[in-house]
C-alpha positions as CSV (number, residue, x, y, z in Angstrom):
1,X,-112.7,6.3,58.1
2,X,-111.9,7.8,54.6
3,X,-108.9,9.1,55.9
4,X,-107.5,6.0,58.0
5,X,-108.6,4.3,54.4
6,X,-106.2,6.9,52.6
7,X,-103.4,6.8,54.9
8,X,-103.2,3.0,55.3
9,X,-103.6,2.3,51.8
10,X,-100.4,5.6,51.1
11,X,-98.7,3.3,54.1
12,X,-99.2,-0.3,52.0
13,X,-98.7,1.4,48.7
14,X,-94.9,2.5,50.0
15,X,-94.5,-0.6,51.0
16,X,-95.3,-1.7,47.3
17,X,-92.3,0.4,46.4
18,X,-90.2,-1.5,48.9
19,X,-90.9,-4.5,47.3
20,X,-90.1,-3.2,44.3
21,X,-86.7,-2.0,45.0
22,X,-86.0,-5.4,47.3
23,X,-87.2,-7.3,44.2
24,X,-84.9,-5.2,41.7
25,X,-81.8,-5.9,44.4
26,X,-82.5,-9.3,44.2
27,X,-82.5,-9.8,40.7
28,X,-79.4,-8.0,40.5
29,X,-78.0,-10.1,43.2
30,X,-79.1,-13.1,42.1
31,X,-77.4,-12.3,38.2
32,X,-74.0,-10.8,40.0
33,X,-74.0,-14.6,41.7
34,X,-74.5,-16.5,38.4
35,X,-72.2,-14.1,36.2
36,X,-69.7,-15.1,39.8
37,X,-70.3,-18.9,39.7
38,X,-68.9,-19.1,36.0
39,X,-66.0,-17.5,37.4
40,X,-65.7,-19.7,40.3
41,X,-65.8,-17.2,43.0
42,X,-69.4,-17.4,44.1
43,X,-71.3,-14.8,46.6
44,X,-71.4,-16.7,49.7
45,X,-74.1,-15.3,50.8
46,X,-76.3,-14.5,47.9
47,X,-78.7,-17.5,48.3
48,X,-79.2,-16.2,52.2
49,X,-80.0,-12.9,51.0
50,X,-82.5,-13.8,48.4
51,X,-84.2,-15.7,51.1
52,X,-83.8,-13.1,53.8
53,X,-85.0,-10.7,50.9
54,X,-88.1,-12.6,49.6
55,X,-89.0,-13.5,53.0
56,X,-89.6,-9.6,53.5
57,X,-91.1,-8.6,50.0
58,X,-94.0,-11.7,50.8
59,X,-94.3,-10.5,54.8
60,X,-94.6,-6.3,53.6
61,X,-96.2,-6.7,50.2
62,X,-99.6,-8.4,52.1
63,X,-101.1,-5.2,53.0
64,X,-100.5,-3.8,49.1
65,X,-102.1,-7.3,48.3
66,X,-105.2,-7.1,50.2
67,X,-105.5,-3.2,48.9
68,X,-105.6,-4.9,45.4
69,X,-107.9,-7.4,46.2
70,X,-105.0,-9.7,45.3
71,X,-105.5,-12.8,48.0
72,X,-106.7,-15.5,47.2
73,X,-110.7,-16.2,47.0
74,X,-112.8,-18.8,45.5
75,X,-113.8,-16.9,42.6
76,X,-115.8,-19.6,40.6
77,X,-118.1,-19.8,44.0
78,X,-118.0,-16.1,45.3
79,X,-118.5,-14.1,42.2
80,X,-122.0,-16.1,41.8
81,X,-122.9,-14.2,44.9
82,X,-124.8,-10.6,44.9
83,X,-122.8,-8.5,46.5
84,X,-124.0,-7.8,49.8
85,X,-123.9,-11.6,50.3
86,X,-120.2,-11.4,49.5
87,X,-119.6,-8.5,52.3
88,X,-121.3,-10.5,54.4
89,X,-119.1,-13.5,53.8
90,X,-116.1,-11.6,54.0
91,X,-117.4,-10.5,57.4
92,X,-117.7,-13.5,58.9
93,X,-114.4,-14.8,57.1
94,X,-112.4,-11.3,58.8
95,X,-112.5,-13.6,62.2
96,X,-110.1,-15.9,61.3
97,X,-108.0,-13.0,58.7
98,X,-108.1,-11.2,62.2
99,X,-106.9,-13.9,64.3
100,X,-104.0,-15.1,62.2
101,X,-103.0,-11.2,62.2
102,X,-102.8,-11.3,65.8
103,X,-100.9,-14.5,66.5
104,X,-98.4,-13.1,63.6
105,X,-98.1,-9.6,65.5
106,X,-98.1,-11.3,69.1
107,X,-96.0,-14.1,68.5
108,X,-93.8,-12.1,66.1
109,X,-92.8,-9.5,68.8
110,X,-92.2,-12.2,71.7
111,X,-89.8,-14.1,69.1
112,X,-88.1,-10.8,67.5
113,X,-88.0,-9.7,71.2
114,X,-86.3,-12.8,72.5
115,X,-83.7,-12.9,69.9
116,X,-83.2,-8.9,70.5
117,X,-82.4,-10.4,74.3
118,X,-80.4,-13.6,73.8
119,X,-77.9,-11.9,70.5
120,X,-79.3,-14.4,68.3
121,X,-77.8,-14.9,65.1
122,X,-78.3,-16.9,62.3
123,X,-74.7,-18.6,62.2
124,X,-75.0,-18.6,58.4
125,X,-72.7,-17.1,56.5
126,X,-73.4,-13.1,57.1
127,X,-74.7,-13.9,60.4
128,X,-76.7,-11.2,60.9
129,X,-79.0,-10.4,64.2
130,X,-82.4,-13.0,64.0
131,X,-84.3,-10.4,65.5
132,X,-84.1,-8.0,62.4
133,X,-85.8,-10.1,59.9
134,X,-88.0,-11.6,62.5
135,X,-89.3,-8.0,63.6
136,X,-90.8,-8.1,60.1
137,X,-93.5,-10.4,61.0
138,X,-95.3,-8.6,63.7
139,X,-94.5,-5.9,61.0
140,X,-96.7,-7.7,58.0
141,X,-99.0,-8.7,60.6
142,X,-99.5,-5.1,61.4
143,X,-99.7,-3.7,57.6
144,X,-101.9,-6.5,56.9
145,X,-104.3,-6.1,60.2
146,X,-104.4,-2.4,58.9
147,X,-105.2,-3.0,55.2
148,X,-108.1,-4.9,57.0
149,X,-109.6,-3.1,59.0
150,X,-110.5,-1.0,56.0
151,X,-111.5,-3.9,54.1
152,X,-114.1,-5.1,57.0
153,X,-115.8,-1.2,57.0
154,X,-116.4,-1.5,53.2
155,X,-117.7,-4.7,53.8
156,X,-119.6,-3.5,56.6
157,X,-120.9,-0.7,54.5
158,X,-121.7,-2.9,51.7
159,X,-123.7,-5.4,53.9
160,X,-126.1,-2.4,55.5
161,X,-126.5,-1.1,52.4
162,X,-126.3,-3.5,49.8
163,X,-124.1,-1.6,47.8
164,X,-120.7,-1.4,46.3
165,X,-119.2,2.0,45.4
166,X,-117.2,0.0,42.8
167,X,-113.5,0.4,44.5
168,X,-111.2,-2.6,45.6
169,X,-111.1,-3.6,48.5
Protein backbone atom coordinates (compact mmCIF):
# COMPACT_ATOMS: atom_id res chain seq x y z
CA UNK A 1 0.00 0.00 0.00
CA UNK A 2 3.05 2.28 0.59
CA UNK A 3 3.75 2.31 -2.87
CA UNK A 4 0.07 2.95 -4.37
CA UNK A 5 0.33 5.75 -1.44
CA UNK A 6 3.63 7.08 -3.20
CA UNK A 7 2.55 6.91 -6.58
CA UNK A 8 -0.99 8.40 -6.15
CA UNK A 9 0.17 11.09 -4.08
CA UNK A 10 3.61 11.77 -7.15
CA UNK A 11 0.25 11.48 -9.59
CA UNK A 12 -1.94 14.37 -7.41
CA UNK A 13 1.24 16.29 -6.64
CA UNK A 14 1.82 16.76 -10.70
CA UNK A 15 -1.34 17.63 -10.91
CA UNK A 16 -0.60 20.44 -8.27
CA UNK A 17 1.89 21.68 -10.84
CA UNK A 18 -0.85 21.73 -13.43
CA UNK A 19 -2.67 23.95 -11.49
CA UNK A 20 0.01 25.97 -11.00
CA UNK A 21 0.86 26.57 -14.47
CA UNK A 22 -3.20 26.79 -15.47
CA UNK A 23 -3.32 29.38 -12.60
CA UNK A 24 -0.14 31.40 -13.81
CA UNK A 25 -1.88 31.34 -17.59
CA UNK A 26 -4.82 32.67 -16.20
CA UNK A 27 -3.52 35.44 -14.46
CA UNK A 28 -1.64 36.39 -17.39
CA UNK A 29 -4.71 36.05 -19.44
CA UNK A 30 -6.86 37.69 -17.37
CA UNK A 31 -4.10 41.01 -17.16
CA UNK A 32 -3.49 40.71 -21.19
CA UNK A 33 -7.67 41.22 -21.20
CA UNK A 34 -7.70 44.25 -18.88
CA UNK A 35 -4.45 45.94 -20.35
CA UNK A 36 -6.87 45.08 -23.95
CA UNK A 37 -10.17 46.51 -22.61
CA UNK A 38 -8.43 50.05 -21.98
CA UNK A 39 -7.51 49.77 -25.45
CA UNK A 40 -10.85 48.80 -26.61
CA UNK A 41 -10.03 45.62 -28.40
CA UNK A 42 -10.94 43.05 -25.75
CA UNK A 43 -10.08 39.08 -25.88
CA UNK A 44 -13.28 37.63 -26.78
CA UNK A 45 -12.75 34.80 -25.33
CA UNK A 46 -10.79 35.43 -22.18
CA UNK A 47 -13.75 35.34 -19.68
CA UNK A 48 -14.54 31.61 -21.37
CA UNK A 49 -11.16 30.55 -20.78
CA UNK A 50 -10.81 31.60 -17.31
CA UNK A 51 -13.90 29.67 -16.70
CA UNK A 52 -12.93 26.69 -18.78
CA UNK A 53 -9.54 27.07 -16.91
CA UNK A 54 -10.72 27.38 -13.24
CA UNK A 55 -13.22 24.80 -13.87
CA UNK A 56 -10.15 22.39 -14.42
CA UNK A 57 -7.59 23.74 -11.70
CA UNK A 58 -10.88 23.05 -8.99
CA UNK A 59 -11.78 19.45 -10.84
CA UNK A 60 -7.59 18.21 -10.86
CA UNK A 61 -6.35 20.07 -7.78
CA UNK A 62 -9.01 17.77 -5.44
CA UNK A 63 -6.83 14.85 -5.22
CA UNK A 64 -3.63 17.38 -4.20
CA UNK A 65 -6.30 18.73 -1.70
CA UNK A 66 -7.31 15.73 0.01
CA UNK A 67 -3.28 14.76 0.02
CA UNK A 68 -3.03 18.00 2.13
CA UNK A 69 -5.74 17.42 4.28
CA UNK A 70 -7.14 20.52 2.67
CA UNK A 71 -11.20 19.76 2.44
CA UNK A 72 -13.22 20.93 4.45
CA UNK A 73 -13.98 19.41 8.07
CA UNK A 74 -15.64 20.55 11.16
CA UNK A 75 -12.60 21.30 12.97
CA UNK A 76 -14.08 22.97 16.16
CA UNK A 77 -16.06 19.44 16.57
CA UNK A 78 -13.47 16.89 15.15
CA UNK A 79 -10.29 17.93 16.65
CA UNK A 80 -11.99 17.30 20.22
CA UNK A 81 -11.92 13.80 19.11
CA UNK A 82 -8.90 11.20 20.06
CA UNK A 83 -7.72 10.08 17.14
CA UNK A 84 -8.86 6.76 16.47
CA UNK A 85 -12.43 8.18 16.91
CA UNK A 86 -11.63 10.53 14.09
CA UNK A 87 -10.44 7.46 11.61
CA UNK A 88 -13.38 5.97 12.50
CA UNK A 89 -15.53 8.91 11.57
CA UNK A 90 -13.72 9.43 8.46
CA UNK A 91 -14.56 5.74 7.79
CA UNK A 92 -17.88 5.87 7.94
CA UNK A 93 -18.01 9.46 6.20
CA UNK A 94 -15.60 7.61 3.00
CA UNK A 95 -19.29 6.18 1.99
CA UNK A 96 -20.75 9.12 0.78
CA UNK A 97 -16.76 10.68 -0.38
CA UNK A 98 -16.96 7.29 -2.28
CA UNK A 99 -20.24 7.57 -3.78
CA UNK A 100 -20.07 11.19 -5.02
CA UNK A 101 -16.63 9.94 -6.68
CA UNK A 102 -18.50 7.40 -8.59
CA UNK A 103 -21.48 9.33 -9.78
CA UNK A 104 -18.71 12.08 -10.87
CA UNK A 105 -16.58 9.22 -12.77
CA UNK A 106 -19.83 7.35 -14.14
CA UNK A 107 -21.85 10.14 -15.07
CA UNK A 108 -18.79 12.15 -16.24
CA UNK A 109 -17.74 9.50 -18.87
CA UNK A 110 -21.52 8.89 -20.23
CA UNK A 111 -21.70 12.87 -20.66
CA UNK A 112 -18.00 13.49 -22.06
CA UNK A 113 -18.91 10.26 -24.10
CA UNK A 114 -22.08 11.56 -25.50
CA UNK A 115 -20.68 14.89 -26.50
CA UNK A 116 -17.56 12.87 -28.03
CA UNK A 117 -20.63 11.17 -30.21
CA UNK A 118 -23.07 14.03 -31.07
CA UNK A 119 -19.78 16.88 -31.97
CA UNK A 120 -20.97 18.96 -29.21
CA UNK A 121 -19.73 22.33 -28.92
CA UNK A 122 -20.10 25.02 -26.72
CA UNK A 123 -21.35 27.65 -29.42
CA UNK A 124 -19.38 30.27 -27.38
CA UNK A 125 -17.00 32.20 -28.78
CA UNK A 126 -13.86 29.57 -29.26
CA UNK A 127 -16.32 26.85 -29.54
CA UNK A 128 -14.37 24.21 -28.64
CA UNK A 129 -15.46 20.28 -28.36
CA UNK A 130 -17.83 19.86 -24.83
CA UNK A 131 -16.37 16.63 -24.47
CA UNK A 132 -12.82 17.96 -23.64
CA UNK A 133 -13.51 19.81 -20.57
CA UNK A 134 -16.16 17.49 -19.62
CA UNK A 135 -13.65 14.40 -19.72
CA UNK A 136 -12.11 16.25 -16.75
CA UNK A 137 -14.79 15.23 -14.41
CA UNK A 138 -14.70 11.55 -14.53
CA UNK A 139 -10.86 12.74 -14.54
CA UNK A 140 -11.14 14.63 -10.84
CA UNK A 141 -13.50 11.97 -9.90
CA UNK A 142 -10.72 9.48 -10.58
CA UNK A 143 -7.61 11.53 -8.87
CA UNK A 144 -9.90 12.18 -6.13
CA UNK A 145 -11.31 8.34 -5.66
CA UNK A 146 -7.44 7.59 -5.78
CA UNK A 147 -6.16 10.22 -3.23
CA UNK A 148 -8.91 8.28 -1.14
CA UNK A 149 -8.49 5.21 -1.16
CA UNK A 150 -5.21 5.99 0.54
CA UNK A 151 -6.85 8.18 2.96
CA UNK A 152 -9.48 5.31 4.05
CA UNK A 153 -6.21 2.69 4.72
CA UNK A 154 -4.61 5.23 6.99
CA UNK A 155 -7.80 5.60 8.56
CA UNK A 156 -8.23 2.10 8.61
CA UNK A 157 -4.83 1.62 10.14
CA UNK A 158 -5.45 4.32 12.55
CA UNK A 159 -8.81 2.81 13.77
CA UNK A 160 -7.17 -0.93 14.52
CA UNK A 161 -4.49 0.47 16.01
CA UNK A 162 -5.26 3.61 17.57
CA UNK A 163 -2.53 5.37 16.27
CA UNK A 164 -1.37 8.08 14.02
CA UNK A 165 2.10 7.98 12.45
CA UNK A 166 1.73 11.76 12.31
CA UNK A 167 1.46 12.23 8.25
CA UNK A 168 -1.46 13.96 6.39
CA UNK A 169 -3.80 12.36 5.13
Amino acid sequence: MDLFAKVIGAVNGAMMWICGIIGAGMAFLITADIIMRMMKIPIQWAFEMTQWLSATMALLGGGYALLRGGHVKIDLIYKRFPVRTRAILDIITSILFYTLCLVLIWQGSIVAYESCLTKATTGAQLNPPMWIPQLLVPLGGLLIGLQGVVVLARNIRIAMTGRDEGRKP
